[in-house]
C-alpha positions as CSV (number, residue, x, y, z in Angstrom):
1,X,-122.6,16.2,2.1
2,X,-120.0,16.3,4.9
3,X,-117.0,18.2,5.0
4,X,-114.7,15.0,4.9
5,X,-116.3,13.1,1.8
6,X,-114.8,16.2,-0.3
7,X,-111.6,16.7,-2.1
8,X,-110.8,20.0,-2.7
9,X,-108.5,21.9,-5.1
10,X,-107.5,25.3,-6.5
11,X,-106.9,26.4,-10.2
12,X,-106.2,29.3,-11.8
13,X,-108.7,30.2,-15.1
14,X,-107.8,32.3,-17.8
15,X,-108.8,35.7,-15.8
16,X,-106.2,34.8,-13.3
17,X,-109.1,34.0,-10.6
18,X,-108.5,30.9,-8.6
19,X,-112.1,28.1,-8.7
20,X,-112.6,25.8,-6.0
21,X,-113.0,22.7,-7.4
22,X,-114.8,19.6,-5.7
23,X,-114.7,16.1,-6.0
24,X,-117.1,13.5,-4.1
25,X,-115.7,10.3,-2.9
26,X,-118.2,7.6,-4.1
27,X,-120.4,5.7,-1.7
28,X,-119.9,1.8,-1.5
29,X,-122.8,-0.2,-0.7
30,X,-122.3,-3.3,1.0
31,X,-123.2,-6.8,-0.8
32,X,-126.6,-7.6,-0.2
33,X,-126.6,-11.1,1.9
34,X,-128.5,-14.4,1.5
35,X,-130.1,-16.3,4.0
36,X,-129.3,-20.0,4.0
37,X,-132.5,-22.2,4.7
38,X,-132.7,-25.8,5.6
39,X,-136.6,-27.2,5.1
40,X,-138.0,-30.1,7.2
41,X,-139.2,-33.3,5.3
42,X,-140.4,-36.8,7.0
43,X,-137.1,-38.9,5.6
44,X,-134.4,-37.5,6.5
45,X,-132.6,-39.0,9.6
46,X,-132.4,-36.1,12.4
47,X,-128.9,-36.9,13.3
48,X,-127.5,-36.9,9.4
49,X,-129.7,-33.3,9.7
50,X,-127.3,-32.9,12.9
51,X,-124.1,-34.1,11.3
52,X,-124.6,-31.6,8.4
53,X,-125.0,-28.9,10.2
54,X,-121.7,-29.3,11.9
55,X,-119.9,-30.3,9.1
56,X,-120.9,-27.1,6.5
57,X,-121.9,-24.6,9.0
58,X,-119.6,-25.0,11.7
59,X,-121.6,-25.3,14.2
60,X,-121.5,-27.0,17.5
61,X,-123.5,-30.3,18.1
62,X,-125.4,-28.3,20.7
63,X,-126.0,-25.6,18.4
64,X,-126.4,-28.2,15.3
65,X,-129.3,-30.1,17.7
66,X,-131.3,-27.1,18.1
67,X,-131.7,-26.1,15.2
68,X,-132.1,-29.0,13.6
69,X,-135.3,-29.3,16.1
70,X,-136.1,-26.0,15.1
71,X,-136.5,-27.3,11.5
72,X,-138.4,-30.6,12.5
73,X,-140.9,-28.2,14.6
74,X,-140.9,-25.0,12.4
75,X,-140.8,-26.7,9.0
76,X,-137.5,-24.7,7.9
77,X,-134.9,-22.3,9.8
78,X,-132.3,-19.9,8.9
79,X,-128.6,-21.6,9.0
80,X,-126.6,-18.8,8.3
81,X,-126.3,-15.4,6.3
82,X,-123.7,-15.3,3.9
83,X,-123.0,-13.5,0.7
84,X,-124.1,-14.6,-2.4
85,X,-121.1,-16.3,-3.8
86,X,-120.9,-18.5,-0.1
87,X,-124.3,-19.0,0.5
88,X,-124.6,-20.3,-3.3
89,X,-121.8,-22.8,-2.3
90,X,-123.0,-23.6,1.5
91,X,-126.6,-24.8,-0.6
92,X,-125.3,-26.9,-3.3
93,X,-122.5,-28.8,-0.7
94,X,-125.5,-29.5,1.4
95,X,-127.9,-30.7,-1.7
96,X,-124.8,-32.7,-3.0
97,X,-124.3,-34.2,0.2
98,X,-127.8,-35.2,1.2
99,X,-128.2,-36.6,-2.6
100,X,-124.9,-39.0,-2.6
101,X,-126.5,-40.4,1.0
102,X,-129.4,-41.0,-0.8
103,X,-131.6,-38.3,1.6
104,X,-133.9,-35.9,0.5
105,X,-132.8,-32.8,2.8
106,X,-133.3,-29.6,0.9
107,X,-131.5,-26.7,1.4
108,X,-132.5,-22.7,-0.5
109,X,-131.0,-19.3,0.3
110,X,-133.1,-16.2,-0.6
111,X,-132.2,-12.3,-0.2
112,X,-132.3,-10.9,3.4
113,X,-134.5,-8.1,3.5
């Protein structure tokens, strides 16, 4: 325990003798994060694969292009790391989107480890 994650503080007991009483601060643990996957299938158009990309991830076409050929060689590839809550939302925009264009693009988060 360091010196600076303590609160200290005197009081008197019933003798008249002074304790020293100590407090912890607890520790926060950061949110675990999910990684957002995209998964290759034969259907999908590569540029709508492209176009998605840069419309729910931000990315640049350049950037977009590679990985979407990442994905076409590799079979799948990691988007982005989010937390839970935005990764949750990042997949179902994606799935929503492919399915009202009538392509089957599937996108899945799972922990980072």
């Amino acid at each position: 325990m360091r010196l600076d994650d303590i609160m200290m503080a005197g009081r008197e007991d019933d003798d008249g003798q002074t304790e020293l009483l100590t407090k912890t601060k607890p520790k926060t643990k950061r949110p675990p994060l999910y990684k957002v996957l995209l998964l290759n299938d034969d259907f999908t158009p590569m540029e709508f694969v492209v176009h998605v990309l840069e419309r729910f991830f931000g990315l640049s076409h350049a950037q977009a292009f590679e990985i979407m050929l990442t994905v076409h060689k590799k079979g799948l590839a990691v988007v982005g790391v989010f937390s839970h809550e935005i990764a949750e939302t990042k997949v179902a925009q994606v799935m929503d989107f492919a399915r009202r264009h009538q392509h089957p693009l599937q996108c899945t988060m799972e922990k980072e480890e």
